[in-house]
C-alpha positions in Angstrom: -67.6 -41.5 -53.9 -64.0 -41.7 -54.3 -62.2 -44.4 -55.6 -59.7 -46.8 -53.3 -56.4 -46.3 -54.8 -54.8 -49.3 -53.4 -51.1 -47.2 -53.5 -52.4 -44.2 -51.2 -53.9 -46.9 -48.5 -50.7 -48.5 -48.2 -48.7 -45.2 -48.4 -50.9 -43.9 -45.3 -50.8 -47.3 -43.8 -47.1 -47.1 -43.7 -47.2 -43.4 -42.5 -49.3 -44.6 -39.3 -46.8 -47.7 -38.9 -43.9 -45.4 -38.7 -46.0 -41.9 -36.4 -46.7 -45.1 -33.7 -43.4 -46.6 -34.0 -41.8 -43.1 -33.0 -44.3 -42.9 -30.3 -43.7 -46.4 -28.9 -39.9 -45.1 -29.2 -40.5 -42.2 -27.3 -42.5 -43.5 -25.0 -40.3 -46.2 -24.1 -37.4 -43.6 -23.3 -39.6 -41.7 -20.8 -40.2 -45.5 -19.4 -36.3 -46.1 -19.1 -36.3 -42.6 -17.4 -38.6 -42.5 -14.8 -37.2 -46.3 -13.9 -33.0 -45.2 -13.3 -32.3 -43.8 -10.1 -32.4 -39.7 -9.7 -28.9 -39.2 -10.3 -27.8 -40.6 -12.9 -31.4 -39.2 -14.5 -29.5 -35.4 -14.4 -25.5 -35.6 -15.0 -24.3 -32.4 -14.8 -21.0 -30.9 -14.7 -19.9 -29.9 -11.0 -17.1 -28.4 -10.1 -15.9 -27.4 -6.4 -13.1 -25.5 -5.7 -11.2 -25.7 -2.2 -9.4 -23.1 -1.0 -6.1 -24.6 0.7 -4.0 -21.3 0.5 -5.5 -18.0 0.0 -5.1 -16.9 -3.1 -4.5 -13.2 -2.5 -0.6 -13.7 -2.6 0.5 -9.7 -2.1 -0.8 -6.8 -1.5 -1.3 -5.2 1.2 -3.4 -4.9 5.1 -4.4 -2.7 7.5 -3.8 -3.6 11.6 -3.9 -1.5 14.6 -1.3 -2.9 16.6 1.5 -5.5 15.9 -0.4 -8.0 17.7 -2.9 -7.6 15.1 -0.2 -8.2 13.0 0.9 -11.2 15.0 -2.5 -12.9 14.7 -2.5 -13.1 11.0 -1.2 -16.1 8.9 1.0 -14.8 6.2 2.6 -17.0 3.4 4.5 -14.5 1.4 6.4 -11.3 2.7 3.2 -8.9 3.8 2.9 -5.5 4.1 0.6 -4.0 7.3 -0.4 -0.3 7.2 -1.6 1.4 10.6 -4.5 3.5 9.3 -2.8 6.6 9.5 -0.4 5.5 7.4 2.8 5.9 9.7 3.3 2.7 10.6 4.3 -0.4 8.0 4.9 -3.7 9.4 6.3 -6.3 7.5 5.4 -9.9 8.0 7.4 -13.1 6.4 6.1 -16.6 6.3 8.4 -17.3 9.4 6.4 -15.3 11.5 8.8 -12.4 11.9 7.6 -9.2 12.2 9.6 -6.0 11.5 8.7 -2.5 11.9 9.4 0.8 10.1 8.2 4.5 10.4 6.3 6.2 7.6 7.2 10.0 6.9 5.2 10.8 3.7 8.1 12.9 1.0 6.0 15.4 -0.6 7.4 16.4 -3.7 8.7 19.8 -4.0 9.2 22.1 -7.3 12.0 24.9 -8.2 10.4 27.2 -5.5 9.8 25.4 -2.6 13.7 23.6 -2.5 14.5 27.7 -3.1 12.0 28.4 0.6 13.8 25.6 2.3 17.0 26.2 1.3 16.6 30.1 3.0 14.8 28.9 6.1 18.1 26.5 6.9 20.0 29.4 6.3 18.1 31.4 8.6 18.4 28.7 11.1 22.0 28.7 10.7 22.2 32.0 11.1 20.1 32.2 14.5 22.3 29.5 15.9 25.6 31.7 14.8 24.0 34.4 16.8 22.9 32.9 19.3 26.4 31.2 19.8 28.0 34.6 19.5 25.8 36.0 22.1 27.2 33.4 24.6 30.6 34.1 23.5 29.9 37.9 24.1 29.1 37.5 27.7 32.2 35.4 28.7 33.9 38.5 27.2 32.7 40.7 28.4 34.2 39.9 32.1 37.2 39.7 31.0 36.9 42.8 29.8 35.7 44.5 32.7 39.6 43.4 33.9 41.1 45.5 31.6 42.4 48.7 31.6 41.7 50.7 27.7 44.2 53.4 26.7 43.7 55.1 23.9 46.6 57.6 22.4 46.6 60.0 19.6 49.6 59.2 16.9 50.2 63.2 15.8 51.6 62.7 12.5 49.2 60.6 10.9 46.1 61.3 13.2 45.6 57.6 13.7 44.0 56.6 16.8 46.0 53.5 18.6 43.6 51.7 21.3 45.7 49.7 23.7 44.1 47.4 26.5 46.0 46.0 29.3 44.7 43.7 31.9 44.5 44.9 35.5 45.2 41.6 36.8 48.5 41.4 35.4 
């Protein structure tokens, strides 16, 4: 049989004191819990955000028509692309609305401004002939008036082409 050490009761009497103490403790917490109304039991950190102006300030939208356009609130100068990209409208927070046609400027090498440069050449050139052409046939009636003599200058064997009008 073991002997009673009269330190080690008192050692393990004081270890029970203070293992129910903690439990009375804890207890009493869970007691003050379950008594406070559900919430204040759970604080937690909520935040809500309002949106009062959207907060996509630029960029850009598509519309069909400028009454899609029109229907849109805008608070910053905003761009509106038809879908095939050849109309822009431009809307300001006033609610004015102003319109502008697309032409897309493809960028051109050495070559290419060479190409165009001979087809408006080419163009000018059909419009010179074609303006001669005209002139042409308002000469040629007049020409029809006239009377060509042609004589035969002997000494130097030069041919002198004279024309004189019939009318006169």
């Amino acid at each position: 049989m073991m002997y009673q050490n009269p330190y080690m009761s008192s050692f393990n009497s004081q270890a029970n004191i203070d293992r129910i103490n903690a439990q009375m403790a804890e207890l009493e917490k869970m007691k003050q819990q379950i008594q406070q109304p559900p919430q204040q039991q759970m604080p937690t950190s909520l935040t809500q955000n309002f949106q009062l102006a959207p907060t996509h300030q630029g960029g850009m939208r598509y519309a069909n028509t400028i009454d899609d356009v029109g229907k849109e609130v805008v608070y910053v100068d905003m761009p509106f692309f038809s879908k095939d990209m050849s109309v822009v409208w431009i809307k300001n927070n006033k609610g004015d609305i102003k319109t502008y046609e697309l032409k897309e400027i493809v960028p051109m090498d050495e070559k290419d401004m060479q190409i165009q440069y001979l087809q408006s050449q080419i163009e000018e050139l059909k419009g010179m002939i074609k303006n001669e052409s005209n002139t042409n046939v308002s000469n040629d009636v007049t020409k029809q008036d006239a009377t060509d003599t042609t004589t035969d200058d002997g000494a130097t064997r030069t041919t002198t082409k004279k024309s004189k009008s019939t009318n006169v």
